[in-house]
PDB file as gemmi writes it, atoms N, CA and C in Angstrom:
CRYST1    1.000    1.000    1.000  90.00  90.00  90.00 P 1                      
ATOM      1  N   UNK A   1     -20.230 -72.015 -98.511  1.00  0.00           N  
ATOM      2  CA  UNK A   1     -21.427 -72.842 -98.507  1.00  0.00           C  
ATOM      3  C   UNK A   1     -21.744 -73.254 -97.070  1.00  0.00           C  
ATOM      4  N   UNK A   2     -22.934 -73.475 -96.762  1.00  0.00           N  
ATOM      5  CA  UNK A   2     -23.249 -73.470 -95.567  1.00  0.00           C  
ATOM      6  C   UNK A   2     -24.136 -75.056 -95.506  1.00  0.00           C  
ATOM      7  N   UNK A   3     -23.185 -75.765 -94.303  1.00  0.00           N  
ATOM      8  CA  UNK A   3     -23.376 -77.095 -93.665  1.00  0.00           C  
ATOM      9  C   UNK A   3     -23.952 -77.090 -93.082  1.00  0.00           C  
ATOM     10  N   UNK A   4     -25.332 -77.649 -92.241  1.00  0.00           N  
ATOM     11  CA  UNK A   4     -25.755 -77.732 -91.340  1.00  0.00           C  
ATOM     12  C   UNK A   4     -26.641 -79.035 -91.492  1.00  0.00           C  
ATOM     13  N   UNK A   5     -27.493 -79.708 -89.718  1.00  0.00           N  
ATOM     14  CA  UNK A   5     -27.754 -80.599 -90.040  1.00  0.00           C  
ATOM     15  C   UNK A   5     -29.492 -79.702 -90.543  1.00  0.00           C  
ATOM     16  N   UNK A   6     -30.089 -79.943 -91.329  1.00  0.00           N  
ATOM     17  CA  UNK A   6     -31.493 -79.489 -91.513  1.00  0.00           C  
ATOM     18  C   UNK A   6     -32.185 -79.966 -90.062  1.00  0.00           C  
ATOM     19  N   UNK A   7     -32.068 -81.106 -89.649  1.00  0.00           N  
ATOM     20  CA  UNK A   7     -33.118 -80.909 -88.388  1.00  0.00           C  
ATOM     21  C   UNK A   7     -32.634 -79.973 -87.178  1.00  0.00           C  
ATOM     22  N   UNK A   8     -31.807 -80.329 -87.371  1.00  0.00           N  
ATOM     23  CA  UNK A   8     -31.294 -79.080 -85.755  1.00  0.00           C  
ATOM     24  C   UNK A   8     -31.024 -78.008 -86.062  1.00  0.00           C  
ATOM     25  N   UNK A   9     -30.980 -77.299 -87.113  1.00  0.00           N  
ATOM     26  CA  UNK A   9     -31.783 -76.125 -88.053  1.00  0.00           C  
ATOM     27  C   UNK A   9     -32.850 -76.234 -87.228  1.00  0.00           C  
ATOM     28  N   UNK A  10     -33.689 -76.164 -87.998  1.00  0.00           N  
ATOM     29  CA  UNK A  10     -35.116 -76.095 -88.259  1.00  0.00           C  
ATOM     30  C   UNK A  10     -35.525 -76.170 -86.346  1.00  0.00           C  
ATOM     31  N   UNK A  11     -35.002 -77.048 -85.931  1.00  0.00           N  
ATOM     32  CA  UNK A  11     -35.260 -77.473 -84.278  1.00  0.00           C  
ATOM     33  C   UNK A  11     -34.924 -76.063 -83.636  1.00  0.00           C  
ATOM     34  N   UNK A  12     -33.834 -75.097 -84.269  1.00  0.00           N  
ATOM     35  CA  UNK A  12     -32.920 -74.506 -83.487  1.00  0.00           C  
ATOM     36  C   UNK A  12     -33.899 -73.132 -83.669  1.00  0.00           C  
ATOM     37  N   UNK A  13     -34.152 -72.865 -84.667  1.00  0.00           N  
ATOM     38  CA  UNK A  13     -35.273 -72.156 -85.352  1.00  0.00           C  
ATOM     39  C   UNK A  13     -36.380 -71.876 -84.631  1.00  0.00           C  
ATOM     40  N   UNK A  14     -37.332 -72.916 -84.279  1.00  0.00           N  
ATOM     41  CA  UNK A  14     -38.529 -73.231 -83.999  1.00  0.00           C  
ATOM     42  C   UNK A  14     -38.733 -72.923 -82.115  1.00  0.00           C  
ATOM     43  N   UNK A  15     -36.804 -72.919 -81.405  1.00  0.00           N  
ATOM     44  CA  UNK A  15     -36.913 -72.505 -80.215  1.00  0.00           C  
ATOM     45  C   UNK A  15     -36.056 -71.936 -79.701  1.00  0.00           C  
ATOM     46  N   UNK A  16     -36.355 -71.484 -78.313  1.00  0.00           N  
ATOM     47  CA  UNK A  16     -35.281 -70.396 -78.116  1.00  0.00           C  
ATOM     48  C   UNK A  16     -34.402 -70.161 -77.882  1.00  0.00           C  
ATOM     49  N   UNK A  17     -32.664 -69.931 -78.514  1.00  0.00           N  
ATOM     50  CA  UNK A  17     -31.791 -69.891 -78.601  1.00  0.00           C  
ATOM     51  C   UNK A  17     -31.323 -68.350 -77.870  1.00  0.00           C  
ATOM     52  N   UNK A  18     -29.930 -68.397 -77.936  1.00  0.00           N  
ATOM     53  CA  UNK A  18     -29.242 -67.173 -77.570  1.00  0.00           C  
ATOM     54  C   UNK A  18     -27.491 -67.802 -77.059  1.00  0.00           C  
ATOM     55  N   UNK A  19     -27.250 -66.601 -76.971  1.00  0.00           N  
ATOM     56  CA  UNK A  19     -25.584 -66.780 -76.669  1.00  0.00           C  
ATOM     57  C   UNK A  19     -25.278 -65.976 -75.287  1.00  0.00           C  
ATOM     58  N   UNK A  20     -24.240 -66.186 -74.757  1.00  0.00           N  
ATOM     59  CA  UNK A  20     -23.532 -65.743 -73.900  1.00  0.00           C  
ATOM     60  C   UNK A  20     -21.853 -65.922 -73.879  1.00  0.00           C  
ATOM     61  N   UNK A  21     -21.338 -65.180 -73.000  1.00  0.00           N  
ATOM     62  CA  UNK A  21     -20.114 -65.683 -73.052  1.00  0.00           C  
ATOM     63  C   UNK A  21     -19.741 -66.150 -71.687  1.00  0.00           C  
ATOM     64  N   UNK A  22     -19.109 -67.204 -71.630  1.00  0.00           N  
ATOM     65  CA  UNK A  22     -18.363 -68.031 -70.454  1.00  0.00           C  
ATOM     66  C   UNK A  22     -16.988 -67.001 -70.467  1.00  0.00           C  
ATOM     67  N   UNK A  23     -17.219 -66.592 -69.077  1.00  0.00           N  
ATOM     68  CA  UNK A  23     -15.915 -65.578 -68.657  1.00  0.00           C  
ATOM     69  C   UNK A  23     -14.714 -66.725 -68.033  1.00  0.00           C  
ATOM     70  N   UNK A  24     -14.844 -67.721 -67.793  1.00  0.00           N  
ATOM     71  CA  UNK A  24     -14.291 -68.236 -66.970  1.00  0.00           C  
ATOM     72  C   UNK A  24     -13.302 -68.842 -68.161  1.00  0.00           C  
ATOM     73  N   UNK A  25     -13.976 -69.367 -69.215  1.00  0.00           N  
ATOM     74  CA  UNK A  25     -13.739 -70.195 -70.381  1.00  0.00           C  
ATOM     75  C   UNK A  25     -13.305 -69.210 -71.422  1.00  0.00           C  
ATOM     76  N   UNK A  26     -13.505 -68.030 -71.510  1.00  0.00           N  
ATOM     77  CA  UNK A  26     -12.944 -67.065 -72.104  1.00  0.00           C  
ATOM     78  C   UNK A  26     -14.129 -67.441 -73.557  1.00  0.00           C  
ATOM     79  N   UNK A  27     -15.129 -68.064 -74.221  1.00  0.00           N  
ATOM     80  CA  UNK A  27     -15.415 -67.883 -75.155  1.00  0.00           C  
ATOM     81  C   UNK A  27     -17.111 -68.335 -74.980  1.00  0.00           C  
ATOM     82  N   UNK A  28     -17.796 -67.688 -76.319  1.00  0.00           N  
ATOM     83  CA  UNK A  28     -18.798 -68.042 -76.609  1.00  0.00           C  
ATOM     84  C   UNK A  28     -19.603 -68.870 -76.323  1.00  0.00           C  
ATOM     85  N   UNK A  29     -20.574 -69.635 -75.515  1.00  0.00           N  
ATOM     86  CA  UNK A  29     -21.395 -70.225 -75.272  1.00  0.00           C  
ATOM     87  C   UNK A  29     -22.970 -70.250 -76.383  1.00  0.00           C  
ATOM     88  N   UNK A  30     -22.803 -71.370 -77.078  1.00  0.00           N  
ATOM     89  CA  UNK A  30     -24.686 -70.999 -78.175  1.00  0.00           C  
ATOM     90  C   UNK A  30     -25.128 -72.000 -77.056  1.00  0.00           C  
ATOM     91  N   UNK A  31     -26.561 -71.991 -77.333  1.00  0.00           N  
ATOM     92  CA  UNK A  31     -27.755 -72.425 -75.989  1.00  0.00           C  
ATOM     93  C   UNK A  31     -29.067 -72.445 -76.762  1.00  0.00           C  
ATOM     94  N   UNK A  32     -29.721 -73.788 -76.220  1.00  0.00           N  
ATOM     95  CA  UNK A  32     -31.169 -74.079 -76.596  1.00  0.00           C  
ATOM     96  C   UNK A  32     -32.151 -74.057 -75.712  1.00  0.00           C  
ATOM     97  N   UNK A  33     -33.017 -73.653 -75.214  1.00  0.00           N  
ATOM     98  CA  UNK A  33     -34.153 -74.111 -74.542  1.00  0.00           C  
ATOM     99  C   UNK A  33     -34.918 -74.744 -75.141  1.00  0.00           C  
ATOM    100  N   UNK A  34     -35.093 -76.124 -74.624  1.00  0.00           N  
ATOM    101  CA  UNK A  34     -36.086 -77.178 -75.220  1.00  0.00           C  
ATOM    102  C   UNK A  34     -37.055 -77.513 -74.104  1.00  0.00           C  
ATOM    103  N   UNK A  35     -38.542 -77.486 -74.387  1.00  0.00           N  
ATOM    104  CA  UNK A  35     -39.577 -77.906 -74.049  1.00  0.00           C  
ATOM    105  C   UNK A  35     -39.318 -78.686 -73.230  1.00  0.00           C  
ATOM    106  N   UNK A  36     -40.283 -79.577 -72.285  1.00  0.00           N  
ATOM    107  CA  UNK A  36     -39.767 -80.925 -72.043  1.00  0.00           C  
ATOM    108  C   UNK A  36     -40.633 -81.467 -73.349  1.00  0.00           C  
ATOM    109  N   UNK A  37     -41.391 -81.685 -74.008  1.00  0.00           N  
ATOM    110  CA  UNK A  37     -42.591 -81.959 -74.552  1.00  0.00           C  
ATOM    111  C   UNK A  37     -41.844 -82.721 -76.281  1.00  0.00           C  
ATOM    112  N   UNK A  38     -40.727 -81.488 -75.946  1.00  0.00           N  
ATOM    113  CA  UNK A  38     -39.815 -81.466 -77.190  1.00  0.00           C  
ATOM    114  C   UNK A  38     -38.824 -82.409 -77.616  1.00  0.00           C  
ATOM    115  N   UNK A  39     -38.439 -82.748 -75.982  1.00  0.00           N  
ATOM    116  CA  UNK A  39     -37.263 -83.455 -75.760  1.00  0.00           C  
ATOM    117  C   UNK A  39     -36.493 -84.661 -76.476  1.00  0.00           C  
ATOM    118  N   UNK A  40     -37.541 -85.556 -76.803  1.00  0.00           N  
ATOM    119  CA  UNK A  40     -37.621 -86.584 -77.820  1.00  0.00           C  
ATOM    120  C   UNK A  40     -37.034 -86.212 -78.645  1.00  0.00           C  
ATOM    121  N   UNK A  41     -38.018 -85.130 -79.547  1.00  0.00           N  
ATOM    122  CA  UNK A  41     -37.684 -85.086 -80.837  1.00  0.00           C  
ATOM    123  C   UNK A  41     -36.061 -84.375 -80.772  1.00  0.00           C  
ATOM    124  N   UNK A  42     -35.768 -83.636 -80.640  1.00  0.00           N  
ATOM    125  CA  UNK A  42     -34.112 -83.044 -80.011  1.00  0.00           C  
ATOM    126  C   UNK A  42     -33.383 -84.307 -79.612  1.00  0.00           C  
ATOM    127  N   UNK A  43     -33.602 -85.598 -78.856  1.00  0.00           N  
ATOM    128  CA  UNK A  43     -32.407 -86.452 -79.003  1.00  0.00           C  
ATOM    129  C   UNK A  43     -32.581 -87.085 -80.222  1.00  0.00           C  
ATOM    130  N   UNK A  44     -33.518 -87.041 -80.714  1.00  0.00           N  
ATOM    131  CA  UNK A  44     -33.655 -88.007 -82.107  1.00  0.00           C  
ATOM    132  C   UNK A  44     -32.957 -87.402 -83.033  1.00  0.00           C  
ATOM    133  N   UNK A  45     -32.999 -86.399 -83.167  1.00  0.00           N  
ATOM    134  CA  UNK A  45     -31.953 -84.938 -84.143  1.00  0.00           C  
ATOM    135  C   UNK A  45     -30.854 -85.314 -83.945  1.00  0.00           C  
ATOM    136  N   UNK A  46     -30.442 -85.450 -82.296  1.00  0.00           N  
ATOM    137  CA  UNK A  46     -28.958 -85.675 -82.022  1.00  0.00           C  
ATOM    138  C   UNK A  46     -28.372 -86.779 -82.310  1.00  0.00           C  
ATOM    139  N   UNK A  47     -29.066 -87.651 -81.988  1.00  0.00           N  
ATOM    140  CA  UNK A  47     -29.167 -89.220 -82.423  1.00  0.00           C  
ATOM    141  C   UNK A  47     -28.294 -89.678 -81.066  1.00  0.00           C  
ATOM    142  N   UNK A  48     -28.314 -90.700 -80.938  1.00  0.00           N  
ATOM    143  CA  UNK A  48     -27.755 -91.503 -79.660  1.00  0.00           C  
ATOM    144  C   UNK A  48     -26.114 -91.489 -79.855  1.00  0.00           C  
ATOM    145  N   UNK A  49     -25.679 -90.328 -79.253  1.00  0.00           N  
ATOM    146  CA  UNK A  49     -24.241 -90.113 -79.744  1.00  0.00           C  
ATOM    147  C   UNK A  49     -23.681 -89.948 -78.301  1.00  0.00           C  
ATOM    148  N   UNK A  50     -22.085 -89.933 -78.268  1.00  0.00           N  
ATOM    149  CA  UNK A  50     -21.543 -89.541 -76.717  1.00  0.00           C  
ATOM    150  C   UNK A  50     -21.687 -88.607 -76.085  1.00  0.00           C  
ATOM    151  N   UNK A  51     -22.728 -88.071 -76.666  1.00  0.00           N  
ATOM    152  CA  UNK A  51     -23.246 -86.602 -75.854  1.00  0.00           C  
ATOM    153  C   UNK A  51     -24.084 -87.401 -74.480  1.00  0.00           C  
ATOM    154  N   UNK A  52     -24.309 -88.701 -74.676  1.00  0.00           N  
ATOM    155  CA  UNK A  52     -25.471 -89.000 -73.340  1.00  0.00           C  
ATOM    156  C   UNK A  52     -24.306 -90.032 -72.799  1.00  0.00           C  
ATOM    157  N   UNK A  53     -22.927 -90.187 -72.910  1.00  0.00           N  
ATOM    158  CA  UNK A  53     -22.437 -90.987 -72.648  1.00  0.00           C  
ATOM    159  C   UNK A  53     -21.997 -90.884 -70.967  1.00  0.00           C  
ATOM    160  N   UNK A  54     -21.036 -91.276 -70.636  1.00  0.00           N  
ATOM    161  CA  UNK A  54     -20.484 -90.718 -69.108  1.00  0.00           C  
ATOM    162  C   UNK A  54     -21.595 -89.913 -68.221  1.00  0.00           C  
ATOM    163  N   UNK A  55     -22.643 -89.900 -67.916  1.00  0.00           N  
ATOM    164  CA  UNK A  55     -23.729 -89.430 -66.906  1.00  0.00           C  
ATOM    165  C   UNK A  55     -24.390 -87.992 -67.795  1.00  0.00           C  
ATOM    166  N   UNK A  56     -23.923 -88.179 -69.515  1.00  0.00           N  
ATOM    167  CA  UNK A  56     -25.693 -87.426 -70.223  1.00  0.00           C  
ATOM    168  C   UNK A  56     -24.923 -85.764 -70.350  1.00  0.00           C  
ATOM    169  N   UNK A  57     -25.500 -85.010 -70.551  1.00  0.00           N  
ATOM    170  CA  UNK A  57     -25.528 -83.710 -70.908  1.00  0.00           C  
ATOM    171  C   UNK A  57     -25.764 -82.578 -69.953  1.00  0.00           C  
ATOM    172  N   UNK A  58     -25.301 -81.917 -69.197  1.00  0.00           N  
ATOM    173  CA  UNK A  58     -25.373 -81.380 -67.987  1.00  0.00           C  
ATOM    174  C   UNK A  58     -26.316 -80.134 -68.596  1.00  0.00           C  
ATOM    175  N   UNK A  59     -27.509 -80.217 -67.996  1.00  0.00           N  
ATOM    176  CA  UNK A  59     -28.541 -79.046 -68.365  1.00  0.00           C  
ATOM    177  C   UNK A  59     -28.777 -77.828 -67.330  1.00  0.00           C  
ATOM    178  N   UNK A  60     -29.583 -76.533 -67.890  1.00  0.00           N  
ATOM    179  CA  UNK A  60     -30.034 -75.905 -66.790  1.00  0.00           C  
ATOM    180  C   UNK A  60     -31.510 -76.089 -66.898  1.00  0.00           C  
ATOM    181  N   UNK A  61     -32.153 -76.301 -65.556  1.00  0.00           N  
ATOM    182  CA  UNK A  61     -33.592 -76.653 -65.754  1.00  0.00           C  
ATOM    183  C   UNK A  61     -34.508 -75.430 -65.166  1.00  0.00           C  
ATOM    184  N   UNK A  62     -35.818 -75.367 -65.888  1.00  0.00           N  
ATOM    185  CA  UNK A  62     -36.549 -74.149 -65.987  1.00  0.00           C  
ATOM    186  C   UNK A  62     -37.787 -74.710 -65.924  1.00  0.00           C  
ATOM    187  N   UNK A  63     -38.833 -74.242 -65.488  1.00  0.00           N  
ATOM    188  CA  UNK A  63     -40.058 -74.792 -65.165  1.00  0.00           C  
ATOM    189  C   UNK A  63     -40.457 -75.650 -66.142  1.00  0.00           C  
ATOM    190  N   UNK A  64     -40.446 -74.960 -67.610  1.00  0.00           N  
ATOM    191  CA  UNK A  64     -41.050 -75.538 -68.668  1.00  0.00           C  
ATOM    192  C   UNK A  64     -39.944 -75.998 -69.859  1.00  0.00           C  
ATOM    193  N   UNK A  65     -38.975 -75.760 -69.561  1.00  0.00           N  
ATOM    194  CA  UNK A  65     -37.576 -76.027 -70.140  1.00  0.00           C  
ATOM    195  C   UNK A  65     -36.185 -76.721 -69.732  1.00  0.00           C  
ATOM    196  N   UNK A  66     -35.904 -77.049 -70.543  1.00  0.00           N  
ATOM    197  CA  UNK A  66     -34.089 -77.510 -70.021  1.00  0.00           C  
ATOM    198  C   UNK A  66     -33.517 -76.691 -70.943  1.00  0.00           C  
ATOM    199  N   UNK A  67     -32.074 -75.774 -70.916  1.00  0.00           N  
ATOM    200  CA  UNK A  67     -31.555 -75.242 -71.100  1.00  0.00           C  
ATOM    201  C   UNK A  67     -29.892 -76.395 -71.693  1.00  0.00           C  
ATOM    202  N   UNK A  68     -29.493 -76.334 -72.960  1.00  0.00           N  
ATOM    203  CA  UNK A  68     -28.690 -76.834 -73.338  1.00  0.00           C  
ATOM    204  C   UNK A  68     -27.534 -76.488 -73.884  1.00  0.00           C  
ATOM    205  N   UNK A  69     -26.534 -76.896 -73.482  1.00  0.00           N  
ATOM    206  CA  UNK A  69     -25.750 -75.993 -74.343  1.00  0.00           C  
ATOM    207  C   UNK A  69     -25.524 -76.602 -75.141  1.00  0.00           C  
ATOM    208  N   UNK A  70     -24.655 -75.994 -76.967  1.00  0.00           N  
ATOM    209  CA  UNK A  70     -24.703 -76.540 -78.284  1.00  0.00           C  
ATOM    210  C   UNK A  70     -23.758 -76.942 -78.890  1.00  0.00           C  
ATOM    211  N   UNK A  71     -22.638 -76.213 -78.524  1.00  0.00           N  
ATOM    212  CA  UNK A  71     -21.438 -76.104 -78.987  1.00  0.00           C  
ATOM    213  C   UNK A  71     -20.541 -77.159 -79.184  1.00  0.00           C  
ATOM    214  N   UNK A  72     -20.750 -78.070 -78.651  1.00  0.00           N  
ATOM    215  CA  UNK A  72     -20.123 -79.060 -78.509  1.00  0.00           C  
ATOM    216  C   UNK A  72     -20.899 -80.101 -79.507  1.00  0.00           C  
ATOM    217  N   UNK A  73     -22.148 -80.226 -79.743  1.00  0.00           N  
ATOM    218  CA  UNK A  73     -22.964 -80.359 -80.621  1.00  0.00           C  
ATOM    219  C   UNK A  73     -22.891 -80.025 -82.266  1.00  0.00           C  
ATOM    220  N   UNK A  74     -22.777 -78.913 -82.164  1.00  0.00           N  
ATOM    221  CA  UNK A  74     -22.462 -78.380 -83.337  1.00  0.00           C  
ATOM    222  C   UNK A  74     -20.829 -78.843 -84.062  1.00  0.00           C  
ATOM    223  N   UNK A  75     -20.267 -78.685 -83.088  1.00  0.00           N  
ATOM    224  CA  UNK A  75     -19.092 -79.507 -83.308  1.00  0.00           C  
ATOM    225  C   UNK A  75     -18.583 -80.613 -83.848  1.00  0.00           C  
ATOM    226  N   UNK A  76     -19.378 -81.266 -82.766  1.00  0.00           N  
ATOM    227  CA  UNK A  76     -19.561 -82.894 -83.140  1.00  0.00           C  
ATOM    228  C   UNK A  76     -19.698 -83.190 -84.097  1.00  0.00           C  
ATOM    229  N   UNK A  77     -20.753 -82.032 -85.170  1.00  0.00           N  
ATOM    230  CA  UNK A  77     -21.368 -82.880 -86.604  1.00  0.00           C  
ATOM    231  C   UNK A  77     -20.317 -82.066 -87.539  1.00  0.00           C  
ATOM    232  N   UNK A  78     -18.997 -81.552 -87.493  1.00  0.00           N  
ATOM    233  CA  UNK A  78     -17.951 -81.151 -87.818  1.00  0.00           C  
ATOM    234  C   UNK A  78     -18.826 -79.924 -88.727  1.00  0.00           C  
ATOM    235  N   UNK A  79     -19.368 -79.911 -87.841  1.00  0.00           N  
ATOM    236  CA  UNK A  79     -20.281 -78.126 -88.326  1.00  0.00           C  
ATOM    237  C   UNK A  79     -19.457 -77.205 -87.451  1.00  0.00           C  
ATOM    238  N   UNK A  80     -19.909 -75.562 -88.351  1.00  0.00           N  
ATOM    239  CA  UNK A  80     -19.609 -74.477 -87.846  1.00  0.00           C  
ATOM    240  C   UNK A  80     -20.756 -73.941 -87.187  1.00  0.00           C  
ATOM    241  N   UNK A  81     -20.262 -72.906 -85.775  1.00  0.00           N  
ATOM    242  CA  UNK A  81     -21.408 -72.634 -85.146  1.00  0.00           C  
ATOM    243  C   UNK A  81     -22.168 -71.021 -86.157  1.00  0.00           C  
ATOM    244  N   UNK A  82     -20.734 -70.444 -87.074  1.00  0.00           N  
ATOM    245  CA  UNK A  82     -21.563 -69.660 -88.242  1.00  0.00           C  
ATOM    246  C   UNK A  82     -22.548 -70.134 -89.053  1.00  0.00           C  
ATOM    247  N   UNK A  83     -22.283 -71.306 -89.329  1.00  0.00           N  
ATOM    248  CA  UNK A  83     -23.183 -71.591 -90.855  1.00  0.00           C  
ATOM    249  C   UNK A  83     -24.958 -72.070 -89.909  1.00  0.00           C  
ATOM    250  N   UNK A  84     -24.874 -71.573 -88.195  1.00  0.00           N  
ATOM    251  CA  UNK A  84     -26.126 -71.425 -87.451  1.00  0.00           C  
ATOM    252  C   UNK A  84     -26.472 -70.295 -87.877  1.00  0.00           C  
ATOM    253  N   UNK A  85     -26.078 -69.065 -87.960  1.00  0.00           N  
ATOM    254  CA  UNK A  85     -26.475 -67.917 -87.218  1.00  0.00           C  
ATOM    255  C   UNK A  85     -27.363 -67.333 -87.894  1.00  0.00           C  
ATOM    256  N   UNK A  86     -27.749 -67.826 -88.394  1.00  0.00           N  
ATOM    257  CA  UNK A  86     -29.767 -67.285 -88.347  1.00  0.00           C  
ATOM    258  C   UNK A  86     -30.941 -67.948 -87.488  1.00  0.00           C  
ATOM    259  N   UNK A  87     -30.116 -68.988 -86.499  1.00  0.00           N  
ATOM    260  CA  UNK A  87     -31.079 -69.236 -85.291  1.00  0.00           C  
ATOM    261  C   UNK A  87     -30.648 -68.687 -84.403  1.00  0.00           C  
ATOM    262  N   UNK A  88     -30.396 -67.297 -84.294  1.00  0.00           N  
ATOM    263  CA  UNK A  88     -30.232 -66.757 -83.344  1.00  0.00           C  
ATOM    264  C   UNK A  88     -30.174 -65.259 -83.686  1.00  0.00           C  
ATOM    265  N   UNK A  89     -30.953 -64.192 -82.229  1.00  0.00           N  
ATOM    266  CA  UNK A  89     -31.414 -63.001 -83.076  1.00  0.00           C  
ATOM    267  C   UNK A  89     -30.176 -62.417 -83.187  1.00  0.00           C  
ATOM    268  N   UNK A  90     -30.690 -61.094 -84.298  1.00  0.00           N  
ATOM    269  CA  UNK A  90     -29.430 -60.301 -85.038  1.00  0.00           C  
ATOM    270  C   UNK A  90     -28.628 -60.057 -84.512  1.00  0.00           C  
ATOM    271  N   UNK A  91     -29.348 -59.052 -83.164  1.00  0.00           N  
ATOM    272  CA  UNK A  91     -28.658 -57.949 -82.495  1.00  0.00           C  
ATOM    273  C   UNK A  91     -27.451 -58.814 -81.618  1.00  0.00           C  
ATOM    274  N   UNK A  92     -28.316 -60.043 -80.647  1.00  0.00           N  
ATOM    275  CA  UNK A  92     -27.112 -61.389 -79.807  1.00  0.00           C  
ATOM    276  C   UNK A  92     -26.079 -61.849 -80.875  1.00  0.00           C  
ATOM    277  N   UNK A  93     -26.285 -61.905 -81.967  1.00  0.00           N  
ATOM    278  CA  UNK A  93     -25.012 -62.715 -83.033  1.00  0.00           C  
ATOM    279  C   UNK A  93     -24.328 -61.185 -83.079  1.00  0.00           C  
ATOM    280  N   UNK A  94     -24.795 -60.360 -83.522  1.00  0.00           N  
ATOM    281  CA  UNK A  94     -23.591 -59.183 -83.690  1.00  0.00           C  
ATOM    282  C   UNK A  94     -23.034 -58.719 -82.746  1.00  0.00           C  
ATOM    283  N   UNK A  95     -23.660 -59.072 -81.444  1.00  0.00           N  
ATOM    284  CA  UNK A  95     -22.864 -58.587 -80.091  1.00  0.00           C  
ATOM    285  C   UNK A  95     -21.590 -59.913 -80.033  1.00  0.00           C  
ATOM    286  N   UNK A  96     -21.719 -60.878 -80.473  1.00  0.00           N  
ATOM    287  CA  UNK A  96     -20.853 -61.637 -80.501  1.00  0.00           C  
ATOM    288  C   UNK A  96     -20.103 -62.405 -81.604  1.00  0.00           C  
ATOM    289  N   UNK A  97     -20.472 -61.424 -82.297  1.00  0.00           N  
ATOM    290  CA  UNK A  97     -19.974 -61.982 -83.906  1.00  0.00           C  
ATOM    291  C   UNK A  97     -18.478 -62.244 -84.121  1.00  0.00           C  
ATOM    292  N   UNK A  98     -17.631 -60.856 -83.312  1.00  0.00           N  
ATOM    293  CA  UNK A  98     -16.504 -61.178 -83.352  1.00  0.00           C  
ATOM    294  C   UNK A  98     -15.113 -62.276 -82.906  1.00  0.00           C  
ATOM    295  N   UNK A  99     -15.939 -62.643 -81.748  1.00  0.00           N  
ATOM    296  CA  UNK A  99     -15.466 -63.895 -80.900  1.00  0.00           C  
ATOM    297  C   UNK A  99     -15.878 -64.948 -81.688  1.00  0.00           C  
ATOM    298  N   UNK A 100     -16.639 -65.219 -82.120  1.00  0.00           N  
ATOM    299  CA  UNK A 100     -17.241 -66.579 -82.916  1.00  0.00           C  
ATOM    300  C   UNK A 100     -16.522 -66.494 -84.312  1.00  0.00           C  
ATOM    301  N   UNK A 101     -16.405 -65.462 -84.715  1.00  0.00           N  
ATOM    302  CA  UNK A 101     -15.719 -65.333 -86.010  1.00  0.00           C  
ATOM    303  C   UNK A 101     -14.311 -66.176 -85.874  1.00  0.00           C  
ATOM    304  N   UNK A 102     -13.563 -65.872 -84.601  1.00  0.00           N  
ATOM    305  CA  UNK A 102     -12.025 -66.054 -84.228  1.00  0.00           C  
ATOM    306  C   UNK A 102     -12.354 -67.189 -83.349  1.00  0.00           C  
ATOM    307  N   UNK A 103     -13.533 -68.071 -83.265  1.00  0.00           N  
ATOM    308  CA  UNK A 103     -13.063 -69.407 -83.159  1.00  0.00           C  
ATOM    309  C   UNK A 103     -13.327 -70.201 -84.075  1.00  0.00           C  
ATOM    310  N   UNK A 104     -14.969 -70.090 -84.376  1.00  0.00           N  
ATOM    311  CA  UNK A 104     -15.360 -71.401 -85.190  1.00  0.00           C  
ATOM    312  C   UNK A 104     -14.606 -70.708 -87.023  1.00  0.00           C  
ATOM    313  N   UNK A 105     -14.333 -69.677 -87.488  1.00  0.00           N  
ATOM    314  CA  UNK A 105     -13.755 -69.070 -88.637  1.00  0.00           C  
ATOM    315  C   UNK A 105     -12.662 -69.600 -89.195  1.00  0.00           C  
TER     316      UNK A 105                                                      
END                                                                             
């Protein structure tokens, strides 16, 4: 059965996601680009949690975006980053399906 929060669904859905892998960290990285426009509504999803605690959420910034990472997020709400993976396209989840399988699994 699949947990998730419905708004950060639906949030995660609506923008543009993707994965990478941290070589340094040896694993999976999931990632949001949020609007600035958006921004609000995305901490309100998150809700005022220790993600903004100790100096906030370290972003990458893009003309029209901040770049977030999730994982730790997803975490937090003692979610799996599988029971995401339909916000994110096919081909990026199956290139990394197997690593994600052998952590969040």
């Amino acid at each position: 059965m699949k947990i998730v929060n419905p708004e950060l669904y639906d949030f995660l859905k609506e923008n543009e996601t993707g994965l990478c892998t941290d070589w340094k960290l040896q694993e999976v990285v999931a990632y949001v680009h949020i609007h600035f426009s958006d921004l609000s509504d995305f901490v309100r999803i998150i809700g005022n949690s220790s993600y903004f605690d100790d100096g906030g959420i370290e972003v990458l910034m893009f003309s029209n975006t901040i770049c977030i990472e999730i994982n730790d997020i997803i975490g937090g709400l003692d979610h799996s980053l599988l029971d995401y993976k339909d916000c994110f396209e096919k081909d990026v989840w199956e290139e990394h399906k197997e690593e994600i399988v052998r952590v969040w699994g």
